[in-house]
N, C-alpha and C positions, 0 to 999 in steps of 0.2 A: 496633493493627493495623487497615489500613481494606483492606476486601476480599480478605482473606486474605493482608496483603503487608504484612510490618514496615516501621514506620519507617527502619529501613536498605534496607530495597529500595527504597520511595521517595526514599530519597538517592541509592543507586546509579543509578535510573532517570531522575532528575535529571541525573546528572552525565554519564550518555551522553549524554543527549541535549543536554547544550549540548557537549559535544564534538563530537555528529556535526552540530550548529548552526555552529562554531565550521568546523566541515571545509568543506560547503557557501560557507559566507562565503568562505574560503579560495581556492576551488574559482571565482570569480567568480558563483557564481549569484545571482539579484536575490531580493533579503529578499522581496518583494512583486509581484504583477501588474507589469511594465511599465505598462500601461495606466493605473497611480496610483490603482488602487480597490481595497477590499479588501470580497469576500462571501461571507458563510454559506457558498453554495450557488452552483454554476454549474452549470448544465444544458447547456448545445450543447455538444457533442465536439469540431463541428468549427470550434473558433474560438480565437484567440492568447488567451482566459481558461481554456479546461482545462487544465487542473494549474496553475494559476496560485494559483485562491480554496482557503479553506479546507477544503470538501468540494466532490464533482463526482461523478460514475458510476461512478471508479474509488476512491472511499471502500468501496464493497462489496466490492472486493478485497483490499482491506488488513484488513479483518473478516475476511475468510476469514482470510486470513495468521494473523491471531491466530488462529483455531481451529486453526489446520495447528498452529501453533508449539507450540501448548498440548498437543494431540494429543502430537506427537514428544516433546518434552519429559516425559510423563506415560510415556511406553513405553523413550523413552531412557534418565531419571534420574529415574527414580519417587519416590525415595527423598532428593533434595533437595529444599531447602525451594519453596517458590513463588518466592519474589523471585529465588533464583537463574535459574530456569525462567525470568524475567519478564526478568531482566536479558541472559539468553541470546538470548531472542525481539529483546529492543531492540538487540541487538550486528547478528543478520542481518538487523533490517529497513533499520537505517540503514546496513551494507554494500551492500545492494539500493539504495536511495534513492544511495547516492553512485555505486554504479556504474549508475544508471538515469540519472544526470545528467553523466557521460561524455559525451562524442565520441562512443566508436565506439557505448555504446547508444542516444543522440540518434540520430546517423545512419540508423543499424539499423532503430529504429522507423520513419522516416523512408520507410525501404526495402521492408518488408516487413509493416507494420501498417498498421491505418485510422488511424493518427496523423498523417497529411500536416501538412508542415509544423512537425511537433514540434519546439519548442525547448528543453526540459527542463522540471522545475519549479523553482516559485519556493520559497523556505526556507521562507515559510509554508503552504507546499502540501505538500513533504515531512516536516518537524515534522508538520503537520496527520494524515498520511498512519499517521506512525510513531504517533500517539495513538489513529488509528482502531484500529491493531491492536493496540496495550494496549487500546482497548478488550474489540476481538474475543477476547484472552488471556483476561482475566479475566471473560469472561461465561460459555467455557467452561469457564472452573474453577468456575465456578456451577450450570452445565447439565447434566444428561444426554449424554451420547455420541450418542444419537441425535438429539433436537431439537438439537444442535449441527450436526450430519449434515444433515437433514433444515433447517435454517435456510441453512446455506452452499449446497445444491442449489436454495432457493428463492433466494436471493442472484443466483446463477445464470442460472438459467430467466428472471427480474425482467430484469435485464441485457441478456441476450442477445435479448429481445421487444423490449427499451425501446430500446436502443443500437447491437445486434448487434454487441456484444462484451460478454468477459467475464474472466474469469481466466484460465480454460483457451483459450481460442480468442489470448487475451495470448499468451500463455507458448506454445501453439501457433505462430502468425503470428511471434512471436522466435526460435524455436529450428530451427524446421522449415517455413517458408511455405505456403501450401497457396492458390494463385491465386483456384479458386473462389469461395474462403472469404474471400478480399481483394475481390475484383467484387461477391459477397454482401454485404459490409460497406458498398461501398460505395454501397450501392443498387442494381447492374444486377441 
């Protein structure tokens, strides 16, 4: 068992994810940056490498994600084991990642986020994405309820100073626009 997750959930989690690797492929999206480079780390939001490298500003949301997943997961099915929990979290995050690499939510973002210009991500940005929040799952199966709490709030705060966006202001700016809060992002 490494991190409270048997070797069958490691195979399970395996196997999602080259399915949901397999679907992208599918799906036309580029394994890599267009651009032909592959980084750690990419910092500017507003440029054709966000969501391209393997982490970027929106790695702290996909953390969160894991602690939400963990959360629900812990109050929904208390009572199964972790790997299923783990396997359930990796089912909705690469649903999200395939329908975040759509048409209509490319456009969406397009339309109503500080994403101008969004083209989707690239496989190894949403693979990347879907590990950050295996991360974030299994740290809070490690943690406290509250330093989990209290970590995804600084996640946050961190975000919304450094980039003026976040998770919530995401999911906000997708579901519900709020002009403002679009002009604010985008400097005025």
């Amino acid at each position: 068992m490494i991190l409270g997750v048997s070797n069958k959930g490691w195979l399970v989690a395996a196997v999602l994810i080259a399915i949901f690797t397999a679907i992208l492929f599918a799906m036309g999206r580029p394994p890599i940056c267009p651009c032909g480079t592959i980084s750690l780390w990419h910092g500017t939001v507003q440029s054709n490498q966000n969501s391209q490298q393997i982490s970027d500003w929106y790695s702290f949301s996909h953390v969160i994600h894991g602690f939400i997943f963990f959360g629900l997961s812990r109050w929904l099915i208390p009572n199964r084991p972790l790997w299923v929990a783990l396997a359930l979290a990796i089912g909705i995050e690469a649903a999200w990642e395939i329908l975040e690499n759509s048409p209509v939510i490319i456009d969406r973002y397009r339309e109503v986020t500080m994403a101008f210009g969004y083209s989707g991500d690239s496989i190894l940005n949403s693979v990347s994405d879907t590990l950050f929040m295996i991360g974030g799952f299994l740290a809070a199966s490690r943690m406290s309820w509250w330093v989990t709490v209290a970590l995804a709030v600084a996640f946050e705060l961190f975000t919304l100073w450094t980039i003026r966006d976040n998770l919530t202001l995401n999911v906000l700016m997708l579901v519900s626009p709020v002009e403002a809060i679009k002009d604010w992002q985008a400097g005025g």
